[in-house]
C-alpha positions as CSV (number, residue, x, y, z in Angstrom):
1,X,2.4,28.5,-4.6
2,X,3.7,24.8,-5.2
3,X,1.7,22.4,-3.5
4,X,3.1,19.5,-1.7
5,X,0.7,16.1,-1.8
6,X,1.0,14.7,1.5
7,X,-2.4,12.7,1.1
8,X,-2.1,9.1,2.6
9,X,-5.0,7.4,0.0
10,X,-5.7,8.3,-2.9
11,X,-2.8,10.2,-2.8
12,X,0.1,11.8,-5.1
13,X,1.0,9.6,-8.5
14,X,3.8,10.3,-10.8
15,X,2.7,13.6,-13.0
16,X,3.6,10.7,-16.3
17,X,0.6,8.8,-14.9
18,X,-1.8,11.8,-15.1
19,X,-0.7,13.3,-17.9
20,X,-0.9,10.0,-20.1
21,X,-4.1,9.0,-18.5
22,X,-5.4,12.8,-19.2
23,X,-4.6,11.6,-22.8
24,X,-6.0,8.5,-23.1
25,X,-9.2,10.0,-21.6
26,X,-9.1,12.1,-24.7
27,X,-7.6,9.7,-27.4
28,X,-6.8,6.2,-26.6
29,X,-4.6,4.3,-28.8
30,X,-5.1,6.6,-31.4
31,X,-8.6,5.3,-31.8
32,X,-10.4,8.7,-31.7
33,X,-12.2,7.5,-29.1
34,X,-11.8,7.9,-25.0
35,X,-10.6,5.2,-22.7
36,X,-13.6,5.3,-20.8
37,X,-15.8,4.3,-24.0
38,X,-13.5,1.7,-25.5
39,X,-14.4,-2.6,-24.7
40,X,-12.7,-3.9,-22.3
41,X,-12.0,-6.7,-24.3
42,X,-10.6,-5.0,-27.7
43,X,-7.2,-6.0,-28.6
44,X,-6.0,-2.5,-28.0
45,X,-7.0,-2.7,-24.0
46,X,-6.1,-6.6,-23.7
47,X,-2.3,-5.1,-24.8
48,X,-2.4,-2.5,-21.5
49,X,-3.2,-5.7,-19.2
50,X,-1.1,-7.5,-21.0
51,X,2.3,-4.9,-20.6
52,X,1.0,-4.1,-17.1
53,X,1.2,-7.8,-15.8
54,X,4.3,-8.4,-17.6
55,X,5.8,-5.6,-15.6
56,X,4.6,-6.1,-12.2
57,X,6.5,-9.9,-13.2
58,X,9.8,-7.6,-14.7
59,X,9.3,-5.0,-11.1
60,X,8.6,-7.1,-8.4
61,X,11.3,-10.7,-10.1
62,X,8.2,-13.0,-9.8
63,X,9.4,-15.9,-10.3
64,X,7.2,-19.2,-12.3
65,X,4.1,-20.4,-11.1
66,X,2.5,-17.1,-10.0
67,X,-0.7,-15.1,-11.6
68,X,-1.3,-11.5,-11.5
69,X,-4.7,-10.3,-11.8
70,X,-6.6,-6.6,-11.1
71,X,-10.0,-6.8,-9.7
72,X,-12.3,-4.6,-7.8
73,X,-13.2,-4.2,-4.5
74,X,-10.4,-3.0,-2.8
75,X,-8.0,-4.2,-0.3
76,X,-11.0,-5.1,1.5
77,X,-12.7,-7.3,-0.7
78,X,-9.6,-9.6,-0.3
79,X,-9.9,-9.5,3.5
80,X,-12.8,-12.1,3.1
81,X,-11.5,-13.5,-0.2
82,X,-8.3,-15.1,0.8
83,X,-10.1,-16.8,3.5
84,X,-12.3,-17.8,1.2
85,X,-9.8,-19.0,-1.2
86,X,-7.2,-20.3,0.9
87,X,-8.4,-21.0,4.2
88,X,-9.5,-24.8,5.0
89,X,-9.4,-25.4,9.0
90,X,-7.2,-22.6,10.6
91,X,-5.3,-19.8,10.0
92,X,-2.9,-17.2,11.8
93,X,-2.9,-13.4,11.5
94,X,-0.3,-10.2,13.2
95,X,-2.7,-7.6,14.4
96,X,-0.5,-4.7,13.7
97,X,-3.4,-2.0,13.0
98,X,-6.9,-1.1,11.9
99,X,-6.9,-2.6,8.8
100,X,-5.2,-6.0,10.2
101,X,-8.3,-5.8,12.4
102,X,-10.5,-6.1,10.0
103,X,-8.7,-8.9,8.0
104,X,-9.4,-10.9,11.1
105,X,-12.6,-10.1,11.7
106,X,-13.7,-11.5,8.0
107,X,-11.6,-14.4,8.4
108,X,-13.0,-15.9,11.7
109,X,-16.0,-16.3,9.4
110,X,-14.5,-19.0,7.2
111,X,-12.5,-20.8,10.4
112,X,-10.2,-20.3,13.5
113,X,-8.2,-17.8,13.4
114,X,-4.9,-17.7,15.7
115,X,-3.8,-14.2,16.4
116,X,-0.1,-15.3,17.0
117,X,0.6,-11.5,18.5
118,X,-1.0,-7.7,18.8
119,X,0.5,-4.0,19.4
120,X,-2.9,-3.4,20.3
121,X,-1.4,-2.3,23.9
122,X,0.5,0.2,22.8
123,X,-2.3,2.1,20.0
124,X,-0.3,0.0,17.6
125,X,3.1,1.9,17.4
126,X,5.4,-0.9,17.5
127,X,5.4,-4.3,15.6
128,X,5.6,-7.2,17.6
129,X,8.4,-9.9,17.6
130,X,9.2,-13.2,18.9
131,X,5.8,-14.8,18.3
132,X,5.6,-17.9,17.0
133,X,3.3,-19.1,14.2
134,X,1.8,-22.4,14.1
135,X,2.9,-24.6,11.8
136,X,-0.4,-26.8,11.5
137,X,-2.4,-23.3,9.9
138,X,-3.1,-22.7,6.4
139,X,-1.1,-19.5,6.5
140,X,0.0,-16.6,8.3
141,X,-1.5,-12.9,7.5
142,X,0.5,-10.0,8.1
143,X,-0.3,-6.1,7.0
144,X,3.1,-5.1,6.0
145,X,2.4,-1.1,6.5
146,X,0.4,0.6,9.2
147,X,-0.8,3.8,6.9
148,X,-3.2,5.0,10.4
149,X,-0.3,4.3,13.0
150,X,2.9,4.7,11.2
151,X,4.5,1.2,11.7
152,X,6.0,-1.0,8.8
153,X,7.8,-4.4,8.6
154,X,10.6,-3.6,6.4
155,X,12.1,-7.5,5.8
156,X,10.4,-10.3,3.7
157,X,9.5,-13.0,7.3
158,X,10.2,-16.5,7.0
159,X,7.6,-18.5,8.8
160,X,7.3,-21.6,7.5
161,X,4.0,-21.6,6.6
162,X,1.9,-19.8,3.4
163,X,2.5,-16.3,3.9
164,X,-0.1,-13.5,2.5
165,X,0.4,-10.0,2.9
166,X,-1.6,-7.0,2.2
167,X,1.0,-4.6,0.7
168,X,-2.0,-1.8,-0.6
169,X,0.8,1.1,0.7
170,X,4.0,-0.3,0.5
171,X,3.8,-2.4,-2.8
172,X,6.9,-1.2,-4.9
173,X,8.6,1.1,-2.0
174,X,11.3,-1.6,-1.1
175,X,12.9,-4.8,-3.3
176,X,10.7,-7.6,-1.9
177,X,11.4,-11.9,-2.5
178,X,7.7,-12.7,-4.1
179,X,9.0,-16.1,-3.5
180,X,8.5,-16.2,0.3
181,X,4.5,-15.3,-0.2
182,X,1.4,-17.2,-1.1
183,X,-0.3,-14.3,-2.3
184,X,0.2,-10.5,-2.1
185,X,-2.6,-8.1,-2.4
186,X,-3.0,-4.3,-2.1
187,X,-5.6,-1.5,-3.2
188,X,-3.7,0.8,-6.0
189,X,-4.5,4.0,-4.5
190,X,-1.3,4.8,-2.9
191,X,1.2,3.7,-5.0
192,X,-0.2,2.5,-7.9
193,X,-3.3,4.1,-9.8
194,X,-6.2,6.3,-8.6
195,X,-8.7,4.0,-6.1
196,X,-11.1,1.6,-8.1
197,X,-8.9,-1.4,-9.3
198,X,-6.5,-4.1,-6.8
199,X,-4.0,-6.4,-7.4
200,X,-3.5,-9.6,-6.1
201,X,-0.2,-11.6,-6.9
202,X,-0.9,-16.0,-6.1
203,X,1.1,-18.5,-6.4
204,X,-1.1,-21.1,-8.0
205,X,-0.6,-24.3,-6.2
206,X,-2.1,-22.6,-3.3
207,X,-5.2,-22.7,-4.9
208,X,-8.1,-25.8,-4.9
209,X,-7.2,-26.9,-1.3
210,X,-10.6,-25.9,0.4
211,X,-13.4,-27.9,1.2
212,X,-16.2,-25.2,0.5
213,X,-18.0,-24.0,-2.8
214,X,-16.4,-20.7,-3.7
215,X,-18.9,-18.0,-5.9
216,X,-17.3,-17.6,-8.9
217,X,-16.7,-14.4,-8.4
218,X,-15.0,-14.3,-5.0
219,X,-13.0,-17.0,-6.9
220,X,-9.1,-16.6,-7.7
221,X,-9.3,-19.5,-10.5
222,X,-11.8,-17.3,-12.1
223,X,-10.0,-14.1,-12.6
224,X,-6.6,-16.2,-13.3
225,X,-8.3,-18.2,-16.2
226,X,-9.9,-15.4,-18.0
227,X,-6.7,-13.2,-17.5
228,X,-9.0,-10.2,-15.3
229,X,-11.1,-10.5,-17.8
230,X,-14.0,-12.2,-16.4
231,X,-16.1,-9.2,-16.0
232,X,-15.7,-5.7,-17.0
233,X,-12.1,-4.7,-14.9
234,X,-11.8,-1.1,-14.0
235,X,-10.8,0.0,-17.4
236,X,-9.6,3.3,-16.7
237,X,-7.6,2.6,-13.1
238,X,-5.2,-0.5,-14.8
239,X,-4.1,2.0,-17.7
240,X,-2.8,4.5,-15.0
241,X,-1.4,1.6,-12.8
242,X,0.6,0.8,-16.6
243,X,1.6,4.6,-16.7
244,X,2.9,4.3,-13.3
245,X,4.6,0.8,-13.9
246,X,6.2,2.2,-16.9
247,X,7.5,5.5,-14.5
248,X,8.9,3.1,-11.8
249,X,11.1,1.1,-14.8
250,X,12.4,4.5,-16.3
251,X,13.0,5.5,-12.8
252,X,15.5,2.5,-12.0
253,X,12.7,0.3,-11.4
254,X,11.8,-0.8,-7.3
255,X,16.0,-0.9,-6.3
256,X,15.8,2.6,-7.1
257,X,12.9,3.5,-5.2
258,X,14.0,1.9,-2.3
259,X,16.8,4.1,-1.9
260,X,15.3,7.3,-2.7
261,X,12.9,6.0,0.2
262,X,15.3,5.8,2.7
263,X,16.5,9.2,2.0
264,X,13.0,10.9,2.0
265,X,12.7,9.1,5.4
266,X,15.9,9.9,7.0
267,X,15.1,13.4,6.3
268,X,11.8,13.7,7.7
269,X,12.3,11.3,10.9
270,X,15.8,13.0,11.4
271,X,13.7,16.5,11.8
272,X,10.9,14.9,14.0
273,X,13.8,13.7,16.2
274,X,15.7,17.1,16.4
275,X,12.9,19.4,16.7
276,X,11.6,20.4,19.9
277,X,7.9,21.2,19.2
278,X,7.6,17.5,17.7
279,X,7.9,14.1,18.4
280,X,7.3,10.6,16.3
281,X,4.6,8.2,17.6
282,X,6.3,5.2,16.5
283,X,9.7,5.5,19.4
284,X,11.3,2.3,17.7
285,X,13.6,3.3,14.7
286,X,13.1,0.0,13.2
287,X,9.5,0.2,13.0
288,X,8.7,3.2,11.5
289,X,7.5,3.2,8.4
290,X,8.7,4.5,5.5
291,X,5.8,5.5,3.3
292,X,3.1,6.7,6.4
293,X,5.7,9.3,8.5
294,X,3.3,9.4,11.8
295,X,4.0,12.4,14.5
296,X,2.3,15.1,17.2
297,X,3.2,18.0,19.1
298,X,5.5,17.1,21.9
299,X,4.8,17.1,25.4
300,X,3.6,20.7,26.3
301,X,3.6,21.8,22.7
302,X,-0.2,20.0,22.4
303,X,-2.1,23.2,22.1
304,X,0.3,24.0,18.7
305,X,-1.4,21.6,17.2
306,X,-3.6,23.2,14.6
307,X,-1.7,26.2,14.6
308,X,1.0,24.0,13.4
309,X,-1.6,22.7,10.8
310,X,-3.3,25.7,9.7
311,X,0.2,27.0,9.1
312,X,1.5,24.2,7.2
313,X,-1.1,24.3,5.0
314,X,-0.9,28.0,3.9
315,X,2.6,26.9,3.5
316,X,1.6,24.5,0.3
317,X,1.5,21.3,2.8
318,X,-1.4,19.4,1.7
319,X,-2.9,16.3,3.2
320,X,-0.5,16.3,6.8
321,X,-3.5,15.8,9.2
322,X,-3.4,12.8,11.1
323,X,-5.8,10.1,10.8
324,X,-9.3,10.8,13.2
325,X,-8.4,7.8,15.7
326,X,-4.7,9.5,16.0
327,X,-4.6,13.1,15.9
328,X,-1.2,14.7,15.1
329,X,0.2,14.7,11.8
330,X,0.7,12.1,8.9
331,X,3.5,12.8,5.9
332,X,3.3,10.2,3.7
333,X,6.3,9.7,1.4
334,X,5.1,7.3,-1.3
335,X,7.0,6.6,-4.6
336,X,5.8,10.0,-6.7
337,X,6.0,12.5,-3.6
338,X,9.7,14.1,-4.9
339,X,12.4,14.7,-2.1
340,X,11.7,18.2,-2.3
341,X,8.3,18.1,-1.1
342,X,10.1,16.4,2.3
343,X,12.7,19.1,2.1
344,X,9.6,21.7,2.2
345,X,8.0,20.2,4.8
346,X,11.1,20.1,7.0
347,X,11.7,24.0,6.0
348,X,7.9,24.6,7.8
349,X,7.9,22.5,10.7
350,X,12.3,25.0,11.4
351,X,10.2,28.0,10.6
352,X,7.6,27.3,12.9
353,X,9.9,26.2,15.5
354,X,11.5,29.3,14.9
355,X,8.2,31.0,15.3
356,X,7.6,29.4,18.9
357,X,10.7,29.7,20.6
């Protein structure tokens, strides 16, 4: 039976990502030797960073004045790092979701933080609007996809002030202006490369504004000046996120992915909405994310609930269990997961309907 990666992180990549990193793990470069034994700083591995920045600049139109680098740590790391970096006095944040919450929590320890607004009040299925952000703050935070709740902000905000975005699930879904952010960040593992390595895209002249001593590892300047090369980078992690960059340019590059987006969503959402035994947690259309599709059993279908799971799974459906602080279900559609995998899952949720009724 086909099985259909519904994982939200780590989660599916593109089969040319595994199969060329299955390679490299063998033979890399044609060195005879494995990518996990080779230096990190032969010229053969310097060439993979190289092509793999050069393409997030080709993907994502980055325009002059702005580094990439891959470091470690995760998405979370960079919770307390931009405030680190980039925070001087005060900053603002949109508390859209768990991991939102946490990127405030780390950056009240470097200064105030202004939450401008919160969907707290509502378990986070809605983003907020008309808020207004200060414009004496260093810069405004947002979390651009909700992968727990389901929620996404699907247009590039204009603030006025630094913007910085945590992009670790949506990165590479939808055509994005770099241009209107400070700095972008995101952990690889959803649509990128298997978990270990993050990105982080600065513009520089954000950089050198704060008043505190940095450690030169929590340091942007660091990992821009020795090209992610000041200590050992995840080696094996940045080759498949290079696999995966050079999937996404055959593939029509991020335009292209954008669109098929859409469709997988339509498709899904359109079935949550027309199905009895479901309904989406997220009520606003324009909210709803495209990558994290969030739902539960509708009112009086509750007790389906792991029937409907149990049942989904034997049908090849792997990974659809909602996050612990939700319940329900979670389909997440990122860039590798095909449209037929969303056409399967739509087939199970009719034939259990049928099932039901």
């Amino acid at each position: 039976m086909k099985k259909h990666n519904f994982y939200a992180g780590p989660s599916i990549l593109p089969q040319y990502t595994i199969e060329n990193t299955i390679a490299a793990l063998k033979d890399f470069a044609g060195m005879g030797l494995s990518l996990m034994e080779i230096s990190h700083r032969s010229k053969q591995f310097v060439a993979v960073v190289d092509e793999a920045v050069a393409l997030f600049k080709e993907l994502l139109n980055i325009p002059e004045g702005y580094s990439v680098i891959f470091v470690g740590g995760g998405a979370s790391l960079q919770f307390s790092m931009v405030p680190y970096n980039i925070l001087n006095k005060k900053a603002a944040y949109l508390n859209t979701g768990e991991w939102a919450t946490k990127a405030i929590k780390e950056a009240k320890l470097f200064g105030e933080v202004n939450v401008v607004a919160s969907s707290e009040d509502k378990q986070f299925n809605y983003i907020p609007r008309g808020y207004k952000v200060p414009t004496d703050v260093d810069y405004f935070h947002i979390t651009t996809n909700n992968t727990i709740y389901g929620t996404e902000i699907l247009e590039d905000l204009e603030v006025g002030v630094p913007l910085v975005a945590d992009m670790s699930s949506d990165i590479f879904s939808r055509v994005i202006d770099v241009s209107k952010y400070a700095i972008i960040y995101g952990g690889a593992q959803k649509n990128l490369a298997p978990a270990g390595v993050t990105f982080a895209i600065i513009k520089d002249d954000i950089l050198g504004k704060v008043e505190r001593a940095i450690p030169t590892m929590l340091k942007y300047s660091t990992h821009i000046s020795k090209e992610s090369m000041f200590n050992t980078p995840p080696v094996v992690p940045i080759y498949a996120a290079l696999q995966t960059l050079k999937w996404l340019k055959d593939s029509g590059g991020v335009a292209a992915m954008e669109k098929e987006n859409k469709r997988k969503a339509a498709l899904l959402y359109g079935e949550i909405d027309r199905n009895p035994l479901f309904r989406a947690t997220v009520p606003a259309p324009e909210d709803r994310s495209r990558m994290n599709v969030c739902f539960v059993m509708n009112e009086g279908y509750e007790h389906l609930e792991k029937e409907f799971n149990d049942y989904a799974t034997e049908q090849g459906m792997i990974g659809i269990k909602g996050h612990r602080s939700v319940g329900g279900f979670r389909a997440s559609l990122y860039n590798a997961l095909p449209y037929t995998s969303v056409e399967a899952l739509v087939e199970t949720m009719q034939a259990f309907e049928k099932m039901k009724k």
